[in-house]
C-alpha positions in Angstrom: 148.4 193.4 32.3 148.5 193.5 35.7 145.5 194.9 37.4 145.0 196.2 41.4 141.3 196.2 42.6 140.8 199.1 45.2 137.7 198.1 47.6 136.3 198.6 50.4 135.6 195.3 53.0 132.2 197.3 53.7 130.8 197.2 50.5 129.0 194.1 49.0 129.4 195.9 45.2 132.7 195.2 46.2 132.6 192.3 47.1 130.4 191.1 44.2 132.6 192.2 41.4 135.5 191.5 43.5 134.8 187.6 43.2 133.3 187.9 39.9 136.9 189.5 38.7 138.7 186.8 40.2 136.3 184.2 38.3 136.8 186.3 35.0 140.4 186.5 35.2 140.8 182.8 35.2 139.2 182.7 31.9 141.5 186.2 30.6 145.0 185.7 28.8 147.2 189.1 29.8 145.6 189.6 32.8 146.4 189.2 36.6 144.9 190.4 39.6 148.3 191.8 41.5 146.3 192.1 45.1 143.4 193.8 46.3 143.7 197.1 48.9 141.2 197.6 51.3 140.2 201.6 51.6 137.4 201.0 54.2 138.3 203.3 57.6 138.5 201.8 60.4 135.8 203.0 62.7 132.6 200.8 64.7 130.0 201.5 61.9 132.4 200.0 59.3 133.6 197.2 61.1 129.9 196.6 61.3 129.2 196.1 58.0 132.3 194.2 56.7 132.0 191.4 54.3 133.8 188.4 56.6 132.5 185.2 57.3 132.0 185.9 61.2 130.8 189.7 60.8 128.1 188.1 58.3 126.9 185.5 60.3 126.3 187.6 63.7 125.2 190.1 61.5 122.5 188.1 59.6 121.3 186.1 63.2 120.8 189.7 64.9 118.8 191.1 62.1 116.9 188.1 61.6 116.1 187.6 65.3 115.7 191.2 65.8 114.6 192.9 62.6 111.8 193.0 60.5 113.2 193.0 57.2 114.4 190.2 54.7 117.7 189.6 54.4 119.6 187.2 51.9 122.9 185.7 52.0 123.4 187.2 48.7 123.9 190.6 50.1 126.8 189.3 51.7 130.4 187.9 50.5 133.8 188.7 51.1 136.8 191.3 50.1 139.7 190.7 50.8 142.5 193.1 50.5 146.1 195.0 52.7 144.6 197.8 54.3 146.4 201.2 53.0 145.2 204.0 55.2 146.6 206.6 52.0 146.1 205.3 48.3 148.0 208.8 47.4 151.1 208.2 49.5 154.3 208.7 47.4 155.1 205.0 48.9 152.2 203.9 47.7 152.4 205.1 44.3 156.0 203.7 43.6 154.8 200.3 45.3 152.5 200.1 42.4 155.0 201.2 39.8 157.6 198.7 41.4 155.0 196.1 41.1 154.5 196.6 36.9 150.7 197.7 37.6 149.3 198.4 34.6 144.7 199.1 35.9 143.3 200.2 38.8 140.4 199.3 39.1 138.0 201.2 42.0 134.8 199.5 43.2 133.8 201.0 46.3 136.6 202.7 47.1 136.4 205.5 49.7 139.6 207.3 48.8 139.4 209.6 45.9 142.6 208.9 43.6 145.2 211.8 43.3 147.3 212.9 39.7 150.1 210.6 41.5 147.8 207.0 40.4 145.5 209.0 37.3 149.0 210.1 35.8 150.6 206.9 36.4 147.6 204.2 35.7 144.7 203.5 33.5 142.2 204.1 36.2 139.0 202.7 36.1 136.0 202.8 38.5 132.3 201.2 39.2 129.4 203.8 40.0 125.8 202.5 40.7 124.3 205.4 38.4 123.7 206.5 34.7 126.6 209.5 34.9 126.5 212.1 34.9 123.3 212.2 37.4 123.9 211.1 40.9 127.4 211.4 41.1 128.4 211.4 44.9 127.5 209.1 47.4 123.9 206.8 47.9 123.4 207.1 44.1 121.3 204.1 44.3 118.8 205.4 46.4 118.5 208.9 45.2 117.5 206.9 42.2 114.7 205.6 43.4 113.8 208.5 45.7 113.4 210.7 42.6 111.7 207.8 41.0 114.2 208.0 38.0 115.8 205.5 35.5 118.1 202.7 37.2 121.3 202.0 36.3 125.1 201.7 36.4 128.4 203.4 34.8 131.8 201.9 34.2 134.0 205.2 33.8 137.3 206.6 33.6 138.4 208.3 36.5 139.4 212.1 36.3 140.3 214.2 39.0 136.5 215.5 39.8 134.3 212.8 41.3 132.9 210.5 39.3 133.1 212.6 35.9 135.6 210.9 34.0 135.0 209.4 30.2 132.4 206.6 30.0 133.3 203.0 28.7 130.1 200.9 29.7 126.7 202.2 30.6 123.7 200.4 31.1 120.4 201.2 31.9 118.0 198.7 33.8 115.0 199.5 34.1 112.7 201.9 35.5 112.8 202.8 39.0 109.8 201.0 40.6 108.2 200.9 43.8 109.9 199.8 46.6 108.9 197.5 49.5 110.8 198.6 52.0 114.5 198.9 52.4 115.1 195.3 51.5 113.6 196.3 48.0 116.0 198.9 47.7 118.8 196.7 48.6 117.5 193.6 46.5 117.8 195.9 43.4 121.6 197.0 44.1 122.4 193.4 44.4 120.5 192.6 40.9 122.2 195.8 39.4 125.7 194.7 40.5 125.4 191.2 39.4 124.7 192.3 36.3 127.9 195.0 35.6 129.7 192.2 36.8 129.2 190.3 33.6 130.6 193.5 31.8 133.9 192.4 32.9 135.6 190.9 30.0 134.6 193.5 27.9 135.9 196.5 30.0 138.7 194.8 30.6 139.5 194.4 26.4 138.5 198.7 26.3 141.0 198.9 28.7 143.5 196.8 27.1 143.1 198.6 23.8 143.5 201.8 25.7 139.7 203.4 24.7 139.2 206.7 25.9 135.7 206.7 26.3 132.6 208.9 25.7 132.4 212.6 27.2 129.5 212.3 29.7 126.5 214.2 28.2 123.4 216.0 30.3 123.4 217.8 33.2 125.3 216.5 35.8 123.8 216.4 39.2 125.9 215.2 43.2 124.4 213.7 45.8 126.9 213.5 49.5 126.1 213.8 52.7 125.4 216.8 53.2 122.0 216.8 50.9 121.5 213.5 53.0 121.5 215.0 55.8 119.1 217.5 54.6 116.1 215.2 53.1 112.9 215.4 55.4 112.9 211.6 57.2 109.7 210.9 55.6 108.3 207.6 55.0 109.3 207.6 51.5 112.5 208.9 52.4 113.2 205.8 55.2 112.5 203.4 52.3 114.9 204.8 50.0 117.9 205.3 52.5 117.0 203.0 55.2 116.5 205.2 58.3 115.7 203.5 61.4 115.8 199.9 60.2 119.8 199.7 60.0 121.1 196.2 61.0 123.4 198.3 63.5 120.3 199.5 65.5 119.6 195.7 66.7 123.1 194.8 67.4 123.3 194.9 71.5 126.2 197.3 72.9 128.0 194.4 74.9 128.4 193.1 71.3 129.4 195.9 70.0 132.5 196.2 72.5 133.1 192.1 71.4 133.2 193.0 67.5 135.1 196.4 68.1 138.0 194.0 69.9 137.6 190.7 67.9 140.9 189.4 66.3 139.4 188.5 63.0 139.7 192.6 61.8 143.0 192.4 59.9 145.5 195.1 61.1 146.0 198.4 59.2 149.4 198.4 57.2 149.5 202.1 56.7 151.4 204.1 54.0 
């Protein structure tokens, strides 16, 4: 079966179960990793945060000689994929079917998927919370803002966000108290690596075509619009990082160097 990984260059839970995937698949008969596509847009703050060798490394000198926070190399690795600026294009779409793609699979991918790939596709996608709560976007730290249960879901996707049939669910642990951002963070990066050992497995649900469980409880979504309305409390800048964002220490004149540096691949649009 011959699977496409939809990421975003962004992302480190992309990245992690991007290399993880590749590592799995050597050890997998019937399965291939066709190519990866990057969804990430291309604007400063994103650029920022990509998962390249160069980005990484001026990134992780700048917030440890300017910030006050922890930082590990483990937060950081590397996605590569063809930028396609619309997953849902008809050109897209037959691409894929030209290609024999069997699985999508969606780790951090920004695009939401249209009937043309969930009709088409066993569709498959990574979310950083026990479904159905904190569906949406920052499910990770609403988590831990509400002081709930911590966990991750390996779904089905449907045409609703993030409410498709569940094949793997795990729940980690309690939410606990957080020191800092960098706790926050930290715990992502535990809570990825982990669901990235549920690879082989998902990948044999998928093989044998299981439909999943119905999501049970009250679902609840998180975007950016409730972001945007939380109070900037001190509990609140733990949870979502406010004010201690590696972009806040990175000079403007560098700014203009990373917005024009040739290592940012070129957009091949569809």
């Amino acid at each position: 079966m011959r699977i496409v990984f939809l990421g975003s260059s962004s992302s480190f839970i992309s990245s992690i179960i991007y290399n993880a995937l590749k590592k799995a698949l050597k050890d997998s008969d019937g399965f291939e990793l066709a190519y990866a596509i990057d969804t990430a847009p291309d604007d400063m703050e994103t650029r920022l945060m990509r998962q390249d060798l160069i980005t990484t490394i001026v990134r992780y000198l700048v917030i440890k000689i300017f910030g006050k926070q922890k930082i590990s190399w483990r937060w950081f690795g590397e996605m590569k994929g063809q930028k396609i600026a619309n997953i849902n294009s008809p050109k897209f779409v037959r691409k894929l079917k030209l290609d024999d793609i069997d699985i999508i699979l969606s780790v951090g991918c920004v695009q939401k998927l249209g009937s043309g790939l969930l009709n088409s596709f066993q569709c498959v996608n990574y979310h950083n919370s026990l479904l159905p709560k904190y569906r949406g976007l920052y499910s990770m730290s609403w988590q831990i803002y509400f002081k709930d249960e911590i966990g991750y879901t390996w779904h089905r996707i449907a045409e609703n966000w993030d409410s498709g049939n569940i094949l793997i669910q795990h729940t980690l642990y309690d939410s606990l108290t957080m020191k800092g951002f960098n706790g926050v963070l930290s715990t992502e990066v535990k809570k990825t690596l982990q669901a990235s050992k549920d690879l082989h497995f998902l990948l044999t649900q998928i093989e044998s075509e299981i439909p999943g469980r119905l999501q049970q409880g009250k679902p609840s979504y998180y975007g950016q619009r409730e972001l945007d309305a939380l109070p900037k409390n001190e509990w609140a800048k733990i949870c979502f990082g406010w004010n201690i964002a590696p972009e806040e220490f990175i000079p403007k004149w560098m700014l203009g160097f990373i917005g024009r540096s040739v290592f940012y691949e070129k957009s091949n649009n569809s």
